[in-house]
py3Dmol code that shows the C-alpha trace and the ligand (Angstrom):
import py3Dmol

protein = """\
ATOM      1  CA  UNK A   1       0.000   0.000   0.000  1.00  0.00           C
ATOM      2  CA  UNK A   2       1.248   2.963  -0.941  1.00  0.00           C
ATOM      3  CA  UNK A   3       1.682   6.829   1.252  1.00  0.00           C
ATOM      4  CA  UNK A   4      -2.264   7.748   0.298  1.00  0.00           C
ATOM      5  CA  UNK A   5      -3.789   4.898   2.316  1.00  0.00           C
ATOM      6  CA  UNK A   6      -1.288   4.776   5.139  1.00  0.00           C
ATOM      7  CA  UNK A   7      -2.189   9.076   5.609  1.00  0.00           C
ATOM      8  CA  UNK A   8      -5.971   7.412   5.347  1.00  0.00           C
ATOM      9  CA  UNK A   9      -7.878   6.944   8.124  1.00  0.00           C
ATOM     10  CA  UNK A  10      -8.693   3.265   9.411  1.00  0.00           C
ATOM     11  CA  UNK A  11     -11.280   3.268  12.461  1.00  0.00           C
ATOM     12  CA  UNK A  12     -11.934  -0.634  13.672  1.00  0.00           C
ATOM     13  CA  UNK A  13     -15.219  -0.532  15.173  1.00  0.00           C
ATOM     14  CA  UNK A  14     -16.213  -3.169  18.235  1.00  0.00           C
ATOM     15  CA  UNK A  15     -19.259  -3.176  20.344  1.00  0.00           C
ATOM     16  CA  UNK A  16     -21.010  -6.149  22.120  1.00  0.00           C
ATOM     17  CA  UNK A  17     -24.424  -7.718  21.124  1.00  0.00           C
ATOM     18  CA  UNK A  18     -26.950  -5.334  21.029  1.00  0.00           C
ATOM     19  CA  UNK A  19     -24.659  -2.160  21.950  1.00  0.00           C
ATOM     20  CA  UNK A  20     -25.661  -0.728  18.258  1.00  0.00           C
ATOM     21  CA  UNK A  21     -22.139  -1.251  16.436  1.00  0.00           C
ATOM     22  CA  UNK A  22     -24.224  -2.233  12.861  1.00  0.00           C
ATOM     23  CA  UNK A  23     -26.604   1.044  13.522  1.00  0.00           C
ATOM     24  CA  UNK A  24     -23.297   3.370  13.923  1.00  0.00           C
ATOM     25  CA  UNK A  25     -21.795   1.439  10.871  1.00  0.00           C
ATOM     26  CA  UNK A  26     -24.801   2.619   8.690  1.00  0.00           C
ATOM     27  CA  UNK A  27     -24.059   6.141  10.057  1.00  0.00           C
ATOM     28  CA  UNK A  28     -20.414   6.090   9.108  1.00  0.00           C
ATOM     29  CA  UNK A  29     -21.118   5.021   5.677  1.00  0.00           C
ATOM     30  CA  UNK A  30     -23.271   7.728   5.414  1.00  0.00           C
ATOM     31  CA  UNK A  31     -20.275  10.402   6.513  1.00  0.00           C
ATOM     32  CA  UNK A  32     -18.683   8.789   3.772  1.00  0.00           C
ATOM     33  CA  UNK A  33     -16.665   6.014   4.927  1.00  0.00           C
ATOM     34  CA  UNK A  34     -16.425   2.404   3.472  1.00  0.00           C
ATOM     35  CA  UNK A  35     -17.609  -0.098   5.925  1.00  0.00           C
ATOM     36  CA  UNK A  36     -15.525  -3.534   5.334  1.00  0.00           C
ATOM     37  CA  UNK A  37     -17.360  -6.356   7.620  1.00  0.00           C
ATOM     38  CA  UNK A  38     -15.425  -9.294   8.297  1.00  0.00           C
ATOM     39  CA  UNK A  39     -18.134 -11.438   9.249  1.00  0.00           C
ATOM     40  CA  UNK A  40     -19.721 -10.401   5.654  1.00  0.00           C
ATOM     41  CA  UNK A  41     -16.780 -11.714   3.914  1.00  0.00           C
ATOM     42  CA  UNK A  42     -16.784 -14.590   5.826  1.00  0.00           C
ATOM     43  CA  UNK A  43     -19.903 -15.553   4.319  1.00  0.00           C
ATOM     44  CA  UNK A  44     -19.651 -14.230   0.804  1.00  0.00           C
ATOM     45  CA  UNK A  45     -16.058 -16.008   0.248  1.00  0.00           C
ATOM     46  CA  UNK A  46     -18.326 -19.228   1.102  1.00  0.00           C
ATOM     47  CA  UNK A  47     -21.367 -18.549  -0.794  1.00  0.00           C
ATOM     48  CA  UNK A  48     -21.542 -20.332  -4.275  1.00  0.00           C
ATOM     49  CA  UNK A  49     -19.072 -19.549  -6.461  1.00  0.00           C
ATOM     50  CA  UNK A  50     -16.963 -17.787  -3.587  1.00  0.00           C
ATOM     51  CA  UNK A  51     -13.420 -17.894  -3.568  1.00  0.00           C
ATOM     52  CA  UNK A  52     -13.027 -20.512  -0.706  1.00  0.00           C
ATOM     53  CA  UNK A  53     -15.481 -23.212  -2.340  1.00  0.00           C
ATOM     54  CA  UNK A  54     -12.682 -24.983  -4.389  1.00  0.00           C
ATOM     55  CA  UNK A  55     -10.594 -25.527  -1.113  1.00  0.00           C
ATOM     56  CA  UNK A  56     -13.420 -26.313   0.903  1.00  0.00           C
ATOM     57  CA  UNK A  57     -14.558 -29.371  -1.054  1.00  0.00           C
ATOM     58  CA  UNK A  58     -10.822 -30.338  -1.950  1.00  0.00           C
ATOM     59  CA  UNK A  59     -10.816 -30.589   2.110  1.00  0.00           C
ATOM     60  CA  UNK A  60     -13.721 -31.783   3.079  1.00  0.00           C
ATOM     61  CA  UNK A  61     -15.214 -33.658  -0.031  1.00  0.00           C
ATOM     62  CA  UNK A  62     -19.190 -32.510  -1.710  1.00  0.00           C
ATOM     63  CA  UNK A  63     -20.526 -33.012   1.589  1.00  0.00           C
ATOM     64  CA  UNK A  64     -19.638 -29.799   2.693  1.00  0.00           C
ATOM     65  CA  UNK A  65     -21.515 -28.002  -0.179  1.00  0.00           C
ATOM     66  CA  UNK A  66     -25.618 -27.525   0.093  1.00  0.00           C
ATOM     67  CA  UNK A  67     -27.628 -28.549  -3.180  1.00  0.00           C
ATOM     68  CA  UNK A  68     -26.211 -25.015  -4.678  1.00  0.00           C
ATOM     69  CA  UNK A  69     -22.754 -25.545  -4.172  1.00  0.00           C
ATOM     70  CA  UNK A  70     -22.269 -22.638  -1.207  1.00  0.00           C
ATOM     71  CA  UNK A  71     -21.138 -23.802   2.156  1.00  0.00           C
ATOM     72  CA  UNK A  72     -23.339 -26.204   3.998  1.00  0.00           C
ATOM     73  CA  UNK A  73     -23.171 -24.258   7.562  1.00  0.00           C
ATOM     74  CA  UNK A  74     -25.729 -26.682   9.214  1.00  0.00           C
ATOM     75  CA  UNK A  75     -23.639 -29.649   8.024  1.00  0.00           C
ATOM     76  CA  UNK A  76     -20.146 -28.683   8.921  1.00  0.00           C
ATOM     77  CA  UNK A  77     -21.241 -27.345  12.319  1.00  0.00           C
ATOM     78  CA  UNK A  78     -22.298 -31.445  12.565  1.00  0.00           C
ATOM     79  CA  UNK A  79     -18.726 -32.485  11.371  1.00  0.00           C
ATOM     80  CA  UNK A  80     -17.047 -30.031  14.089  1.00  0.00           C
ATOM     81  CA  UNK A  81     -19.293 -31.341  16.919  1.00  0.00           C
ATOM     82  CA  UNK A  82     -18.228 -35.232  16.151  1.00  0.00           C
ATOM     83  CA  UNK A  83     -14.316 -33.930  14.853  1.00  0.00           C
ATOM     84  CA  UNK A  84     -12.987 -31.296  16.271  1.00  0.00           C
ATOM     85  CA  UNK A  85     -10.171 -30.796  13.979  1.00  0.00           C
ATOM     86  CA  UNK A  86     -13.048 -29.527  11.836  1.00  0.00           C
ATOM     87  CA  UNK A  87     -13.155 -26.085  12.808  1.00  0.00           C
ATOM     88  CA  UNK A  88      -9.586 -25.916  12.696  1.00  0.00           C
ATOM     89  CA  UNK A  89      -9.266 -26.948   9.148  1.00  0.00           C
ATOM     90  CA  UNK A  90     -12.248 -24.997   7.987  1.00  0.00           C
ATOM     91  CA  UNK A  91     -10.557 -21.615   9.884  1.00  0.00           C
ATOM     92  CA  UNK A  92      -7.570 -23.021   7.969  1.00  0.00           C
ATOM     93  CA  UNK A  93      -8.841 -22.434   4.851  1.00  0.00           C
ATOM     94  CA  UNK A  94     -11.248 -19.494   5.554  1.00  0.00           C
ATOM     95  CA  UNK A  95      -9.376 -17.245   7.390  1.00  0.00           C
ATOM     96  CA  UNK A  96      -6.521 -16.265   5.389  1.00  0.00           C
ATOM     97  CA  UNK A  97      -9.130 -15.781   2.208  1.00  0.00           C
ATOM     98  CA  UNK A  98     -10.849 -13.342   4.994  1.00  0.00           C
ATOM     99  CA  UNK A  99      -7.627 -11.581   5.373  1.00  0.00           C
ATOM    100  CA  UNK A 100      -6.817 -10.982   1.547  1.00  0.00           C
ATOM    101  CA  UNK A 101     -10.076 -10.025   1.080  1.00  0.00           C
ATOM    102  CA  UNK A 102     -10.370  -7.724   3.755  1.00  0.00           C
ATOM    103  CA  UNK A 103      -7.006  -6.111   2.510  1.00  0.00           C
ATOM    104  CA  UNK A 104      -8.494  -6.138  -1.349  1.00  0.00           C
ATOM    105  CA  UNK A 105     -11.158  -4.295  -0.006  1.00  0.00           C
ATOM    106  CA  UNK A 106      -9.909  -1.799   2.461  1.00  0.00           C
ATOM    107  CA  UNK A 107      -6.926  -0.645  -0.764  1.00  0.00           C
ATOM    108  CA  UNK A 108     -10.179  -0.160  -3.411  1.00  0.00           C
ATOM    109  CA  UNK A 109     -11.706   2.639  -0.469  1.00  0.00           C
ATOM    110  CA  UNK A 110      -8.735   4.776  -1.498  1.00  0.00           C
ATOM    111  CA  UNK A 111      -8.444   7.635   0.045  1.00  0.00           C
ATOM    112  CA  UNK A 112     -12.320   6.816   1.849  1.00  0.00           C
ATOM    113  CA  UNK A 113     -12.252   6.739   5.594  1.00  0.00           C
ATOM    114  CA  UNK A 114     -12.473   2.782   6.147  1.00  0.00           C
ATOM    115  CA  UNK A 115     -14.112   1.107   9.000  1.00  0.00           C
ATOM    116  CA  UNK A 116     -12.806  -2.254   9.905  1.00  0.00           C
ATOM    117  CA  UNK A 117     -15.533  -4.547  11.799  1.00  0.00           C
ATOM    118  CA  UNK A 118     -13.712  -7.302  12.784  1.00  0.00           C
ATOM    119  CA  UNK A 119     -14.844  -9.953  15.667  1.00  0.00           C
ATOM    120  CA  UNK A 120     -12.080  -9.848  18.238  1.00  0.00           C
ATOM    121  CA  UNK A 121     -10.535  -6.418  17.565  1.00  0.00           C
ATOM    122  CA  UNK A 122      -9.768  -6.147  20.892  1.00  0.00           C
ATOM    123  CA  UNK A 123      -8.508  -9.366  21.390  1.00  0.00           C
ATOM    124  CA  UNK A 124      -6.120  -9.420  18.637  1.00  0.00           C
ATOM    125  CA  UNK A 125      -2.969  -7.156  19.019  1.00  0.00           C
ATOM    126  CA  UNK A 126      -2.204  -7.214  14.754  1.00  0.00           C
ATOM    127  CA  UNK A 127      -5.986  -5.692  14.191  1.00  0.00           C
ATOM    128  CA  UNK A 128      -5.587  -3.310  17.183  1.00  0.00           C
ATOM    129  CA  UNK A 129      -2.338  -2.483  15.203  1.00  0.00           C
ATOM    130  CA  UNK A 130      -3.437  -2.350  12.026  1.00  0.00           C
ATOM    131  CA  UNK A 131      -5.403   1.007  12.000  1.00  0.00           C
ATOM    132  CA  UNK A 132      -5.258   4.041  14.121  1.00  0.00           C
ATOM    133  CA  UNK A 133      -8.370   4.283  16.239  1.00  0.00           C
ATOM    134  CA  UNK A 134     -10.409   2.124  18.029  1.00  0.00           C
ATOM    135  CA  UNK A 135     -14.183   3.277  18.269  1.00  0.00           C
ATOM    136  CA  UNK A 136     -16.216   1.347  20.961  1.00  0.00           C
ATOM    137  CA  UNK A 137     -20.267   1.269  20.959  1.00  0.00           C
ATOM    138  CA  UNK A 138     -20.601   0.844  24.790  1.00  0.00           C
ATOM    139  CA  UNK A 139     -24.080   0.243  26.767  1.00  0.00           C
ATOM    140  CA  UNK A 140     -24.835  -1.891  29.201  1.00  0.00           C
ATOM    141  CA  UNK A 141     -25.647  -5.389  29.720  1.00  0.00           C
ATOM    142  CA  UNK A 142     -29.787  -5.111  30.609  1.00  0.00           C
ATOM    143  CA  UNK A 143     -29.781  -2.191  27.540  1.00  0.00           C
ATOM    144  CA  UNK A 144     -28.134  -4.865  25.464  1.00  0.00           C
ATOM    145  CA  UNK A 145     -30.442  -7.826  26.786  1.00  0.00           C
ATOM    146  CA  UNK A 146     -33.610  -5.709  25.922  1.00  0.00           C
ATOM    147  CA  UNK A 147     -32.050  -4.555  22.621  1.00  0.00           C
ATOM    148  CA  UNK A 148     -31.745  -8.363  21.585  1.00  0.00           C
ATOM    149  CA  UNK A 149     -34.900  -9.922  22.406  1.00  0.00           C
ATOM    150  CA  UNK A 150     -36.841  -7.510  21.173  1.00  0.00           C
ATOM    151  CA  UNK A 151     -34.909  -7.628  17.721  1.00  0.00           C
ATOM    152  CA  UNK A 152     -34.783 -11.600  17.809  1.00  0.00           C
ATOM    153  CA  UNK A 153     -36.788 -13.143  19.897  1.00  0.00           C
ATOM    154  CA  UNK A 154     -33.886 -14.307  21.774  1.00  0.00           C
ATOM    155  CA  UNK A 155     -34.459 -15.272  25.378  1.00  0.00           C
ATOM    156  CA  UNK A 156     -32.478 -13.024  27.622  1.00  0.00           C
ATOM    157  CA  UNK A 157     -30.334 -16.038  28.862  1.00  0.00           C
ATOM    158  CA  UNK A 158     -29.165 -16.942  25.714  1.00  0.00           C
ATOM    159  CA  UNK A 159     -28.141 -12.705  25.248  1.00  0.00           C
ATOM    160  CA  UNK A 160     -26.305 -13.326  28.387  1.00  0.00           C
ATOM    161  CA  UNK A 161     -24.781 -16.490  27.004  1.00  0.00           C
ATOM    162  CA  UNK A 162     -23.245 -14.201  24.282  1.00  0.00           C
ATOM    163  CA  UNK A 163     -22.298 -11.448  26.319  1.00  0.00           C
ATOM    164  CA  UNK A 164     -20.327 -14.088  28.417  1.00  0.00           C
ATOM    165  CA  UNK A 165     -18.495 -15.235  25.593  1.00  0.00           C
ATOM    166  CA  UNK A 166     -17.195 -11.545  24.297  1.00  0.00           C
ATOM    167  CA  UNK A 167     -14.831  -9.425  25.498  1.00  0.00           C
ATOM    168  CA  UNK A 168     -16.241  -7.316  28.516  1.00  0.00           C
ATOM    169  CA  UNK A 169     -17.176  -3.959  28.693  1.00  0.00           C
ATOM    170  CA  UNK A 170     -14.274  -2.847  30.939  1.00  0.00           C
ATOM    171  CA  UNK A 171     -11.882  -5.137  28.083  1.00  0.00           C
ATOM    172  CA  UNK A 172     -13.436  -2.786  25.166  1.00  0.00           C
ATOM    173  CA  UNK A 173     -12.740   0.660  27.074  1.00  0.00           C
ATOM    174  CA  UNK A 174      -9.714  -0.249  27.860  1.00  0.00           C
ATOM    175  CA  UNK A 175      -8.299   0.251  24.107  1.00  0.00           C
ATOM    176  CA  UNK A 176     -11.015   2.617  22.823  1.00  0.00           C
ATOM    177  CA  UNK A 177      -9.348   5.676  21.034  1.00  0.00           C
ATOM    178  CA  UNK A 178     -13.809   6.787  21.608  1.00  0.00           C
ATOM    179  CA  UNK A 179     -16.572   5.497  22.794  1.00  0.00           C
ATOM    180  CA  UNK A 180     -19.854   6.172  21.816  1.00  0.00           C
ATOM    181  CA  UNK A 181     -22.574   6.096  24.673  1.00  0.00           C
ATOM    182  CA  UNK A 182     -25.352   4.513  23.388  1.00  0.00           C
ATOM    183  CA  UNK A 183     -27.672   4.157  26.315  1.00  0.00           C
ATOM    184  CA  UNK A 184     -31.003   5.835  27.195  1.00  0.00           C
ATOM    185  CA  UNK A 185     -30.574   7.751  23.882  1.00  0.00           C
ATOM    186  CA  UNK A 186     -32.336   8.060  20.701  1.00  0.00           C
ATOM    187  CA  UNK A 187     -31.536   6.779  17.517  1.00  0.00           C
ATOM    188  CA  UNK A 188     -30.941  10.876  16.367  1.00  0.00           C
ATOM    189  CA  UNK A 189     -29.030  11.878  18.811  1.00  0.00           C
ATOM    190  CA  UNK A 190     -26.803   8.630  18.575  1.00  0.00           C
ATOM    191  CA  UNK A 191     -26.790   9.971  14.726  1.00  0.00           C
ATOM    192  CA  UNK A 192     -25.479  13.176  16.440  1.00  0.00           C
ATOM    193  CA  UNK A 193     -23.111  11.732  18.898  1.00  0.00           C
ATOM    194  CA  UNK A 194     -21.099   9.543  15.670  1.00  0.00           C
ATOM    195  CA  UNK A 195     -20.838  12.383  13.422  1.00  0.00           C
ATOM    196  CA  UNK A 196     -19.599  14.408  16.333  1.00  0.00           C
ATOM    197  CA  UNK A 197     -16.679  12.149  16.748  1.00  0.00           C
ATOM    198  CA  UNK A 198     -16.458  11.930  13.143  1.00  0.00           C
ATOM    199  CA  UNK A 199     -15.900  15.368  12.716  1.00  0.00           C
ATOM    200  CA  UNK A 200     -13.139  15.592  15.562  1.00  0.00           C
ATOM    201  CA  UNK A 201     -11.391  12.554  13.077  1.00  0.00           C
ATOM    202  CA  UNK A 202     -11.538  13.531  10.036  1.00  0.00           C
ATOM    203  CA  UNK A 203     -10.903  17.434  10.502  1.00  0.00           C
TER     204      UNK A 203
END
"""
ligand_1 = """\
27
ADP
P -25.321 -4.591 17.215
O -24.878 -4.483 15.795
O -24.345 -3.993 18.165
O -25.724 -5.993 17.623
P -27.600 -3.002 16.376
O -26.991 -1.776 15.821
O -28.109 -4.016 15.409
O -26.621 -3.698 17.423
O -28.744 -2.547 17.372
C -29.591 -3.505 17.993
C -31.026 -3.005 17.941
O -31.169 -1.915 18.823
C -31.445 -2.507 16.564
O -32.767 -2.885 16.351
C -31.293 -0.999 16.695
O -32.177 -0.304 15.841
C -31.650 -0.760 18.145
N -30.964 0.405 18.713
C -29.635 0.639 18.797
N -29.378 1.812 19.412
C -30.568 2.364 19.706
C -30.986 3.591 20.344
N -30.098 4.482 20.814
N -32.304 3.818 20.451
C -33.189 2.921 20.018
N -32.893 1.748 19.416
C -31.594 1.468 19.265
"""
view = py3Dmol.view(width=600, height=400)
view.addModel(protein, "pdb")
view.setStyle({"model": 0}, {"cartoon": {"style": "trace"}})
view.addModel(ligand_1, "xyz")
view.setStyle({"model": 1}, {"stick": {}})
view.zoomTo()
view.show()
């Protein structure tokens, strides 16, 4: 990558379940930056015709496919309950098609502000490196409960089985360049609040 995209602005974005990361994504691409969503890669690579299909069935054989020749999800989360190698050599094969991908992407946005929602941003040293602030959607964990089971039905014990497994609150703040407070406000003035912080980044 060349001087233009390392001057360019890389915000990762991390938020627990429910906190409202996707809603402030939608915002930022609005302000004009280019949102690039690991889990959506993850999932396109493996649709039919992705990139990762050929390796997948060269590693697991046809089964893994569905009738239409994307990933079978259902059946490989089978395989990894009875093998547990599975996951491993599935993460084998998915994760550095992720990375390139993510890297195709983020050098096509240019001189565009890019956002960088990756799962375990906090966890992972390399991401936290890789761009130059850290925005945090914080709320807390009944605001994040309600927010879920309302938007999916979800019982609010398996929210808090979720919540369990990511990185806590305290774990997020920790590393946040900002945080965005998204509790017991409204969808505008969280609008607000974003292109505040925004402003202060890209000025
Ligand atoms: P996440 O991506 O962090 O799981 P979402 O952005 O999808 O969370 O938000 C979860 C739900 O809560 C969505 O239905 C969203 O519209 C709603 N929501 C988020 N923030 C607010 C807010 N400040 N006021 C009202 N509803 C909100």
């Amino acid at each position: 990558m060349g001087l233009i995209s390392d001057s360019t602005l890389s915000i990762g974005l991390t938020g627990g379940i429910g906190s409202g990361k996707s809603t402030v994504a939608q915002t930022l691409i609005q302000l004009g930056a280019v949102l690039i969503d690991s889990d959506a890669i993850a999932r396109e690579i493996a649709l039919p015709a992705g990139v990762a299909i050929a390796a997948l069935k060269a590693e697991f054989g046809a089964e893994a496919l569905d009738e239409n020749g994307g990933l079978n999800r259902a059946r490989m989360r089978e395989l990894a309950f009875s093998d547990p190698s599975v996951k491993r050599r599935l993460e084998a094969i998915l994760h550095p098609l992720i990375g390139i991908e993510t890297e195709r992407r983020a050098a096509a946005a240019g001189q565009q502000v890019r956002v960088f929602d990756v799962p375990l941003l906090v966890e992972s040293t390399r991401w936290r490196a890789r761009v130059n602030k850290v925005l945090v959607v914080d709320c807390s964990n009944t605001t994040q409960i309600a927010r879920v089971t309302l938007r999916s039905g979800w019982s609010a014990e398996m929210v808090q089985a979720v919540i369990a497994q990511q990185a806590s609150r305290e774990k997020r703040r920790a590393c946040a360049d900002g945080v965005i407070h998204n509790d017991g406000i409204t969808l505008a003035q969280l609008e607000r609040d974003v292109t505040k912080l925004w402003r202060r980044w890209t000025r």
